[in-house]
N, C-alpha and C positions, 0 to 999 in steps of 0.2 A: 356551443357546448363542446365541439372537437376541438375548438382550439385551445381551450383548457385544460384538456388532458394532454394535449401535445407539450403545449408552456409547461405541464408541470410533470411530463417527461423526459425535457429538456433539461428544467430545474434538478430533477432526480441525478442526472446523468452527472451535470456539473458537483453537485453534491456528495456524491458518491468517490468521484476525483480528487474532490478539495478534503473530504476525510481522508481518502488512504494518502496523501501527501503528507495530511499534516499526524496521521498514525505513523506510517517511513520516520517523517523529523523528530516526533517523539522519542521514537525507538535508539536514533541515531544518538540524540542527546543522554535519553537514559544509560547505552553504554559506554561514551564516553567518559560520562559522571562515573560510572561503576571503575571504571579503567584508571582515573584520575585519585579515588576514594584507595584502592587496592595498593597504588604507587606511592599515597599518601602513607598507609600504615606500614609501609617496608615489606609489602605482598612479594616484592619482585628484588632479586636477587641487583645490587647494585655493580656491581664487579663479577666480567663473565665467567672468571675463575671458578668463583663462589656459586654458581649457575647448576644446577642437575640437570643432566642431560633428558635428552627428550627419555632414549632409549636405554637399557645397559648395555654400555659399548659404544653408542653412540654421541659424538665429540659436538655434533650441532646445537646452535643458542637458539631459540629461540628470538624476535627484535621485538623491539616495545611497538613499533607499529603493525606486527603479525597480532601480538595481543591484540591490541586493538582492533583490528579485522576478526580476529575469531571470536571479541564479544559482541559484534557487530551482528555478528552470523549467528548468532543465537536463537534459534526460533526460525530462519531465513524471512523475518517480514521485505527485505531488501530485495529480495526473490520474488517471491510466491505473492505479496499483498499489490504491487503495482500488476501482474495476470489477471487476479480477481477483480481489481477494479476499472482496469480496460476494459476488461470482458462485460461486468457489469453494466457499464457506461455507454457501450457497445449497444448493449441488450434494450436498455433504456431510448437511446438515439432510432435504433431499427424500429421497437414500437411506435417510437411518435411516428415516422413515417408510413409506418403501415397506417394509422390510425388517419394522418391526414390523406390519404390514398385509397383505403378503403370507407371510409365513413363515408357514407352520403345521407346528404339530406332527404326523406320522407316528401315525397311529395306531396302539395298543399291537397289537400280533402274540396273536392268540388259538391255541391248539392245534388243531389238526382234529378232527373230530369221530370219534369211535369207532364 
């Protein structure tokens, strides 16, 4: 019976990994798509001339690939979502070991003595 809760601490831990990878590749997709859709409707100034400054007074462009890192960063899943799921998987892996480390088996029940 311990080692089914281990197996499927183990299973949790891998699980938990293979979601926030594939939550990260979501993400990563979705804003690119978002970035690609924006450049499609003439969102971004084609000619830097043509460009508004960040700031008033200020002469700097912005580059199409800082856009694309700051829709990246939106939400910080690229951050913050691979901590939680270390950490999780983490948490997952130390209980299986406690569990096959501290579990012990009950020993067997003898009959009383005549």
């Amino acid at each position: 019976m311990k080692w089914l809760f281990v197996i499927l601490n183990v299973a949790a831990a891998v699980g938990v990994l293979w979601g926030g990878a594939v939550v990260c590749a979501i993400h990563r997709v979705h804003s690119y798509s978002t970035y690609v859709g924006l450049e499609k409707r003439g969102a971004f100034a084609t000619r830097p001339e043509k460009a508004a400054p960040l700031q008033p007074g200020d002469s700097s462009r912005i580059s199409q690939e800082e856009i694309q890192e700051y829709l990246k960063n939106i939400g910080g899943l690229d951050g913050n979502l691979p901590v939680v799921t270390y950490t999780a998987a983490a948490l997952f892996l130390l209980n299986a070991i406690a569990l096959s480390v501290v579990w012990k088996m009950k020993p067997a029940v003898s009959s009383p003595p005549r």
